[in-house]
MIBA-559151 format. One record per residue (C-alpha): residue number from 1; residue in three letters; x, y, z negated. Coordinates in nm, 2 decimals, padded with zeros to 4 digits, always signed. Example, Ala and Ser with C-alpha at 12.3 -4.5 7.8 and 13.67 -1.06 7.14 Angstrom:
! MIBA-559151
<pt><num>1</num><residuo>ALA</residuo><px>+01.23</px><py>-00.45</py><pz>-00.78</pz></pt>
<pt><num>2</num><residuo>SER</residuo><px>+01.37</px><py>-00.11</py><pz>-00.71</pz></pt>
//
This chain:
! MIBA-559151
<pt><num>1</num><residuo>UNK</residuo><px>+00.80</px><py>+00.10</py><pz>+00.02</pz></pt>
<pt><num>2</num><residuo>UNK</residuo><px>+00.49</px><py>-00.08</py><pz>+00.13</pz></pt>
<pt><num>3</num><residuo>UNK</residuo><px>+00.28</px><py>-00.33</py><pz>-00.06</pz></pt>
<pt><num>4</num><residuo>UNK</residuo><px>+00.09</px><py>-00.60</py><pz>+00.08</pz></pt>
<pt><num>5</num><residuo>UNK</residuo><px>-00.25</px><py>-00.39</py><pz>+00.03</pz></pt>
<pt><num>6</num><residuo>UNK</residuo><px>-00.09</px><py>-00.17</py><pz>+00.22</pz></pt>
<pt><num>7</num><residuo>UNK</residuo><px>+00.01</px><py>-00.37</py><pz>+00.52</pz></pt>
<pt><num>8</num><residuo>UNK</residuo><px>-00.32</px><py>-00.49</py><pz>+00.49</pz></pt>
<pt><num>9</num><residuo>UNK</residuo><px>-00.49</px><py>-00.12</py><pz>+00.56</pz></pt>
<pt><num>10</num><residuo>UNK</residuo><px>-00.22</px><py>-00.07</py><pz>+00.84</pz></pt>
<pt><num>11</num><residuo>UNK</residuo><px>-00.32</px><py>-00.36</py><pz>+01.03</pz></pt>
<pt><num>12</num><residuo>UNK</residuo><px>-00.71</px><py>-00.31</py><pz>+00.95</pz></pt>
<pt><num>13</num><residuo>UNK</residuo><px>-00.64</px><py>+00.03</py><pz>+01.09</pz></pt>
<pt><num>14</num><residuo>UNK</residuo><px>-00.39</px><py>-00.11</py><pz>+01.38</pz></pt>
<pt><num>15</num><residuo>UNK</residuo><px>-00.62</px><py>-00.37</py><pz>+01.49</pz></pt>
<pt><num>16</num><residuo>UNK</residuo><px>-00.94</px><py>-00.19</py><pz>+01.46</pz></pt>
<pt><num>17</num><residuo>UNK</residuo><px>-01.10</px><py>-00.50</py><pz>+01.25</pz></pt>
<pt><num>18</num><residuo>UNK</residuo><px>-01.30</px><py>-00.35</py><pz>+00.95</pz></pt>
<pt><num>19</num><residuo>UNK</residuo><px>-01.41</px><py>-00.65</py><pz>+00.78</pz></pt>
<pt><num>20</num><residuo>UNK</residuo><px>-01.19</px><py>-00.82</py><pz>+00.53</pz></pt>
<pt><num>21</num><residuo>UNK</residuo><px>-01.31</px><py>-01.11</py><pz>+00.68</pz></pt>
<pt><num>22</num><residuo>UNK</residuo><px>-01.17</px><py>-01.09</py><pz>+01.05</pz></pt>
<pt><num>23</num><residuo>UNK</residuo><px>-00.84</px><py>-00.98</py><pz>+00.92</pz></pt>
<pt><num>24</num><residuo>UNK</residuo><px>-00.81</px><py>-01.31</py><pz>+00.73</pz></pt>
<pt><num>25</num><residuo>UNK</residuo><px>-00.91</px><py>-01.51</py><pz>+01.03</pz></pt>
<pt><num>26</num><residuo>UNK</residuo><px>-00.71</px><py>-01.26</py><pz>+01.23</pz></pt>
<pt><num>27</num><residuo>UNK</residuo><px>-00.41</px><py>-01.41</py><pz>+01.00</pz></pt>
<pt><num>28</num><residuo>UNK</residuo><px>-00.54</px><py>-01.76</py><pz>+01.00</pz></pt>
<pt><num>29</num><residuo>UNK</residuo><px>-00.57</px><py>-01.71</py><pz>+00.59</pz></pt>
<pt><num>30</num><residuo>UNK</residuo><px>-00.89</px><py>-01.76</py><pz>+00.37</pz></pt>
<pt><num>31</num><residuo>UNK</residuo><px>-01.09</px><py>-01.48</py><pz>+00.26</pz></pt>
<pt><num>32</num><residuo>UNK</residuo><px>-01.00</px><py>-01.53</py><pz>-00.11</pz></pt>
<pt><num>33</num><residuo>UNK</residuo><px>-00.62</px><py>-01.49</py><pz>+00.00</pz></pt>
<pt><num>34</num><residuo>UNK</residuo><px>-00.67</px><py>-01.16</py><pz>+00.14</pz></pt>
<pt><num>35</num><residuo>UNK</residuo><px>-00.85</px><py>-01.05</py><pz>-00.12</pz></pt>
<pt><num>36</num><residuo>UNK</residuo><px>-00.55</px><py>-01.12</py><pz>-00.37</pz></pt>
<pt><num>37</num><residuo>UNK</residuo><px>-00.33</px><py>-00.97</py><pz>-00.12</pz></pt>
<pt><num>38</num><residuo>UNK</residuo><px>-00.58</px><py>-00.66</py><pz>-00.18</pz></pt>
<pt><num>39</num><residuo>UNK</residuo><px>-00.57</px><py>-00.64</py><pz>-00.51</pz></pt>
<pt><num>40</num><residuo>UNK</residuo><px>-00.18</px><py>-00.70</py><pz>-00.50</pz></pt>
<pt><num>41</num><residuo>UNK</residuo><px>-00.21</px><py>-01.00</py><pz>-00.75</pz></pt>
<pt><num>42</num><residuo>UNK</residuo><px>+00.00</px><py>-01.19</py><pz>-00.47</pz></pt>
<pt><num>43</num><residuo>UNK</residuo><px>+00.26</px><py>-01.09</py><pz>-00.22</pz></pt>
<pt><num>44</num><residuo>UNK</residuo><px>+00.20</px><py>-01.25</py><pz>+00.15</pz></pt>
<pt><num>45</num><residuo>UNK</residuo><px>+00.41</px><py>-01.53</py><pz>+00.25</pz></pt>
<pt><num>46</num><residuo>UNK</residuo><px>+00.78</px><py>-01.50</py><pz>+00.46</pz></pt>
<pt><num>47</num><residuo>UNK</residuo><px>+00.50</px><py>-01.63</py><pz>+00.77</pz></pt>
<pt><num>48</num><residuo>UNK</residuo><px>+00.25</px><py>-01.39</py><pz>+00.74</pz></pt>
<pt><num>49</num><residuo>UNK</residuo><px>+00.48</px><py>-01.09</py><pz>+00.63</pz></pt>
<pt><num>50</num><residuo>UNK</residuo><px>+00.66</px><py>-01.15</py><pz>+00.98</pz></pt>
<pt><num>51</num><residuo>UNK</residuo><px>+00.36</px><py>-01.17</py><pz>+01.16</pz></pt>
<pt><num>52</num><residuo>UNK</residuo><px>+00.21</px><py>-00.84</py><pz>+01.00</pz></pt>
<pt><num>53</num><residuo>UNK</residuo><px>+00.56</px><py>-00.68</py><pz>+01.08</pz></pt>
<pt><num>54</num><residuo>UNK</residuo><px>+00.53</px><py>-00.77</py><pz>+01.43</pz></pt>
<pt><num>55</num><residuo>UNK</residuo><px>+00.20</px><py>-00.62</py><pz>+01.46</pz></pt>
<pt><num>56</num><residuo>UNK</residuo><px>+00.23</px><py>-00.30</py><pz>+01.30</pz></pt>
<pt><num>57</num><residuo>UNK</residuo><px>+00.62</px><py>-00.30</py><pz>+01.44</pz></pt>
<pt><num>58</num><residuo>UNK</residuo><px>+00.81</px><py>-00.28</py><pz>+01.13</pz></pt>
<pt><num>59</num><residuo>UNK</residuo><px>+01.17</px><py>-00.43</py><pz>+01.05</pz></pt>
<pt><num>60</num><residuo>UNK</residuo><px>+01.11</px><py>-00.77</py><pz>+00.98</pz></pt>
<pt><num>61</num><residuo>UNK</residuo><px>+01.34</px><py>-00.74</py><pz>+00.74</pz></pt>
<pt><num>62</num><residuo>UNK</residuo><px>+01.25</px><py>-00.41</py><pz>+00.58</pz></pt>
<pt><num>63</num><residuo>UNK</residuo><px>+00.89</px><py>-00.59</py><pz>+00.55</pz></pt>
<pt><num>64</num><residuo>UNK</residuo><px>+01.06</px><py>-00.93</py><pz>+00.40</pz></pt>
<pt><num>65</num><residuo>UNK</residuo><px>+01.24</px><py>-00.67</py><pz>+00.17</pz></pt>
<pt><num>66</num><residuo>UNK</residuo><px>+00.89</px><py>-00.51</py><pz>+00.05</pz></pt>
<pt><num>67</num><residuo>UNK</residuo><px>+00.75</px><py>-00.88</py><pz>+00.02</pz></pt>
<pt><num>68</num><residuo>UNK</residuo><px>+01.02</px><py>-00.99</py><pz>-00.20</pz></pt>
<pt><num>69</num><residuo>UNK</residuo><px>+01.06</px><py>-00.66</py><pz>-00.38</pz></pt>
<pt><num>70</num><residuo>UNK</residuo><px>+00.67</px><py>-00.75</py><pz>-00.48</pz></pt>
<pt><num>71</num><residuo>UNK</residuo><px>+00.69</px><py>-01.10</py><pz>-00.60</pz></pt>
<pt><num>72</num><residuo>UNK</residuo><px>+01.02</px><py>-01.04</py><pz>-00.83</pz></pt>
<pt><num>73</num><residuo>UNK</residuo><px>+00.94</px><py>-01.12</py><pz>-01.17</pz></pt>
<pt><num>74</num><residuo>UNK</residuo><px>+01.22</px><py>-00.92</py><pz>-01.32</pz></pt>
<pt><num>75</num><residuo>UNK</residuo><px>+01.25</px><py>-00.54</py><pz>-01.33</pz></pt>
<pt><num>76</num><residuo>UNK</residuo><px>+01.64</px><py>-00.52</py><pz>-01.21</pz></pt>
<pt><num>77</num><residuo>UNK</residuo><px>+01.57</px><py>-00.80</py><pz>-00.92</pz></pt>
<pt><num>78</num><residuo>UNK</residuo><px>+01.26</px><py>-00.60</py><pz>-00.76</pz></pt>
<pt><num>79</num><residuo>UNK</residuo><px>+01.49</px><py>-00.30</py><pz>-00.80</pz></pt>
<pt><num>80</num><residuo>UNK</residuo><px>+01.72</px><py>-00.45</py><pz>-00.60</pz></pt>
<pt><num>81</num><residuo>UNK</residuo><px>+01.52</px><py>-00.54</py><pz>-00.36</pz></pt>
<pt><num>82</num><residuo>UNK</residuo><px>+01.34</px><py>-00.18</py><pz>-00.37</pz></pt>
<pt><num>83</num><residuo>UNK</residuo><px>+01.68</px><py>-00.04</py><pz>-00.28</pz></pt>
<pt><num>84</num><residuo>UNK</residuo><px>+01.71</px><py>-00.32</py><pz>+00.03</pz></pt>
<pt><num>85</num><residuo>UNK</residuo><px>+01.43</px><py>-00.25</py><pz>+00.13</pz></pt>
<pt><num>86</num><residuo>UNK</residuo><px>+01.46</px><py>+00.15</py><pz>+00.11</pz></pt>
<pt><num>87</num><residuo>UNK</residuo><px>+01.84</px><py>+00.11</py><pz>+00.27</pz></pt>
<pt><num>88</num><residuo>UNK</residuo><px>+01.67</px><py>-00.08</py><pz>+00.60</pz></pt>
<pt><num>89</num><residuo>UNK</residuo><px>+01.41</px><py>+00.19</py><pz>+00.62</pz></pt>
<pt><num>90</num><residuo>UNK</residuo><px>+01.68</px><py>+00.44</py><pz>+00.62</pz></pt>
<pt><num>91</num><residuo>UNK</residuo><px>+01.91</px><py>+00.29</py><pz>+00.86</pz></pt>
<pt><num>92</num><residuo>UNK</residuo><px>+01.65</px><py>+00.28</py><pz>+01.09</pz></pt>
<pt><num>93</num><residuo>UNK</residuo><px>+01.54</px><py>+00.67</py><pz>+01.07</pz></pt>
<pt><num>94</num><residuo>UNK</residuo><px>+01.95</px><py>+00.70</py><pz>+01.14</pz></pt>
<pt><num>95</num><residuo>UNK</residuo><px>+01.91</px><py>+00.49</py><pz>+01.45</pz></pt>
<pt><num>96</num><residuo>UNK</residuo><px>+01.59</px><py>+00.65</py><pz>+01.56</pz></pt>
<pt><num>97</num><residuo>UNK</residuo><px>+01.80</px><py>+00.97</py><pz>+01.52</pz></pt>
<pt><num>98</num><residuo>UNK</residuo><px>+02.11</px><py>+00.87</py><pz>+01.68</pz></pt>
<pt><num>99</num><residuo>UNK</residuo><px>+01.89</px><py>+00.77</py><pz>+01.94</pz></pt>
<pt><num>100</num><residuo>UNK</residuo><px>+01.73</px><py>+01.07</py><pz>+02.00</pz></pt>
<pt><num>101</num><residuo>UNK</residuo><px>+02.06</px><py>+01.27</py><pz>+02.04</pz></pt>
<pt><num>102</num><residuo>UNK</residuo><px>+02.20</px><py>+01.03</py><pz>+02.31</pz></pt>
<pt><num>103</num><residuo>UNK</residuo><px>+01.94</px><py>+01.08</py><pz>+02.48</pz></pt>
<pt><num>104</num><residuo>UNK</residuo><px>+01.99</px><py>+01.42</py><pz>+02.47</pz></pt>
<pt><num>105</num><residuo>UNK</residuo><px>+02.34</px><py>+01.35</py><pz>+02.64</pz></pt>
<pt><num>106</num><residuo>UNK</residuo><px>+02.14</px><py>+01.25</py><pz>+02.93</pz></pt>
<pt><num>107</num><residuo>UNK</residuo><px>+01.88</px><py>+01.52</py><pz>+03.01</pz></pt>
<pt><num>108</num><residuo>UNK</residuo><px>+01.96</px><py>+01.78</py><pz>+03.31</pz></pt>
<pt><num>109</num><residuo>UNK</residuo><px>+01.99</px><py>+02.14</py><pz>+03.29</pz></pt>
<pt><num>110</num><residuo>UNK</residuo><px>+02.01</px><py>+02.38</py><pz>+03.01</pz></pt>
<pt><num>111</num><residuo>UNK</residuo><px>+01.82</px><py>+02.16</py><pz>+02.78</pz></pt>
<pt><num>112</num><residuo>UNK</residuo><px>+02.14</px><py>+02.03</py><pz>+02.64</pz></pt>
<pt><num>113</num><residuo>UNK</residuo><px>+02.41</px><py>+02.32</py><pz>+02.79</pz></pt>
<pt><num>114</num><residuo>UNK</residuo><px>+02.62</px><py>+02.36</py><pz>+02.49</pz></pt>
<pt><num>115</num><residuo>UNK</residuo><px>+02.41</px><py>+02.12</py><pz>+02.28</pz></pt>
<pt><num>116</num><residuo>UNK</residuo><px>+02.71</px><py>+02.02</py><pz>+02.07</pz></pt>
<pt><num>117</num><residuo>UNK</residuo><px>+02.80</px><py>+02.40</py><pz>+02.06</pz></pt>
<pt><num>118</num><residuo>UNK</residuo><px>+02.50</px><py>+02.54</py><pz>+01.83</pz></pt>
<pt><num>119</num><residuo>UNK</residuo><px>+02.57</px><py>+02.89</py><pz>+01.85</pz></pt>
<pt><num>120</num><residuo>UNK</residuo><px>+02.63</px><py>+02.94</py><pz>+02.16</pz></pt>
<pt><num>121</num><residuo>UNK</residuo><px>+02.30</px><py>+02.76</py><pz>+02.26</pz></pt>
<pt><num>122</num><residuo>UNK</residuo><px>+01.93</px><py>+02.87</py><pz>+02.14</pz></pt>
<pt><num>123</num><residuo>UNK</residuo><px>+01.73</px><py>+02.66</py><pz>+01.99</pz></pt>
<pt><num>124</num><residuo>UNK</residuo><px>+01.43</px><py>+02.72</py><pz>+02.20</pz></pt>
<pt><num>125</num><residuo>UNK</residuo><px>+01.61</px><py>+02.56</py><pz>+02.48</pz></pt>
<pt><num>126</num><residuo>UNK</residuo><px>+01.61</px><py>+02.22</py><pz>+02.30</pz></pt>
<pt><num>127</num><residuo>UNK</residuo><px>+01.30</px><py>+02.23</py><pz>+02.03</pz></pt>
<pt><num>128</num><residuo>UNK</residuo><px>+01.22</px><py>+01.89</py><pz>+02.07</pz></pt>
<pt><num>129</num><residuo>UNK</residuo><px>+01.54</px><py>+01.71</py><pz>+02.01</pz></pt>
<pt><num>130</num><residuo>UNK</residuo><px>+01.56</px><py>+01.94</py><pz>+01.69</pz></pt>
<pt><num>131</num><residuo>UNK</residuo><px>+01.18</px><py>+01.88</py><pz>+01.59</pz></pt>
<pt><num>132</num><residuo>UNK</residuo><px>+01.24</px><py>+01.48</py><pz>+01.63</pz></pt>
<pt><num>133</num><residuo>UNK</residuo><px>+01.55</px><py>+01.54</py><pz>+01.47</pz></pt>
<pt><num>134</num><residuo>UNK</residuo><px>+01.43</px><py>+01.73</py><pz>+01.16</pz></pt>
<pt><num>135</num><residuo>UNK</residuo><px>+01.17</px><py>+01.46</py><pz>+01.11</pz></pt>
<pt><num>136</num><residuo>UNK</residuo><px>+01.39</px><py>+01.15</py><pz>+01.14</pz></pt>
<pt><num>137</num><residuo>UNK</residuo><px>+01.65</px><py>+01.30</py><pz>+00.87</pz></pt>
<pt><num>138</num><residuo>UNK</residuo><px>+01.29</px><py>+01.42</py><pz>+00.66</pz></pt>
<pt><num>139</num><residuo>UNK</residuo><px>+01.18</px><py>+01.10</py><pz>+00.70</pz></pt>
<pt><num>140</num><residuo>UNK</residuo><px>+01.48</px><py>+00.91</py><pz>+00.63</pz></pt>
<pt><num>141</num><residuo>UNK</residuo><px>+01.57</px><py>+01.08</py><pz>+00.32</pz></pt>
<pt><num>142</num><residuo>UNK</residuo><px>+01.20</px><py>+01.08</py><pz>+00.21</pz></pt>
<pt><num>143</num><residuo>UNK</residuo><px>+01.12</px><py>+00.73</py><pz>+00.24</pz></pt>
<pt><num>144</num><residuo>UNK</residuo><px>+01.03</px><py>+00.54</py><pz>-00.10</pz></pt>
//
């Protein structure tokens, strides 16, 4: 799950700003608002969270998730929202997955002969629909 610090280093890194104070005027907030986004003494706003989300292109919701998994007060709401959040992040490795083998479906030649039919087809003839496909399950199961 990400935490507004950490949303905060992905779009310092995204954008290529270094200074705490162009990302804030890169966000339109003041300096001393990033800084408690920083120190993760305050979650961004619904506004801000979308914007980062757009920017480093995350779920909006999955980032609205984080945000509000952040600034519950009580242990078995921010687990909740943990879980929503965690869920989201999930269902899009799945899709990313999915993706990737219907894609498959549509490549010529013996790159997906037999694809559906694994031992009669060797998986050097299809590594990187395997590789992406390894890593969105790893990645989907993995995911905090």
């Amino acid at each position: 799950m990400h935490t507004t610090a950490a949303l905060v280093r992905a779009l310092k890194d995204r954008t290529g700003i270094e200074s705490d104070y162009g990302i804030a005027k890169h966000l339109g907030i003041t300096k001393q608002t990033l800084s408690h986004y920083r120190a993760g003494t305050t979650a961004m706003s619904p506004e801000i969270a979308l914007r980062v989300a757009a920017e480093l292109r995350l779920d909006p919701g999955y980032v609205l998730a984080c945000m509000s998994a952040e600034r519950a007060k009580r242990t078995d709401e921010k687990r909740v929202w943990e879980r929503v959040a965690r869920r989201m992040a999930q269902a899009a490795c799945l899709c990313l997955a999915v993706g990737i083998v219907a894609l498959a479906g549509t490549l010529p030649g013996p790159a997906v002969a037999g694809f559906f039919d694994l031992q009669a087809t060797h998986y050097a003839q299809w590594p990187a629909i395997a590789i992406a496909l390894h890593f969105a399950l790893k990645i989907a199961r993995a995911w905090p």
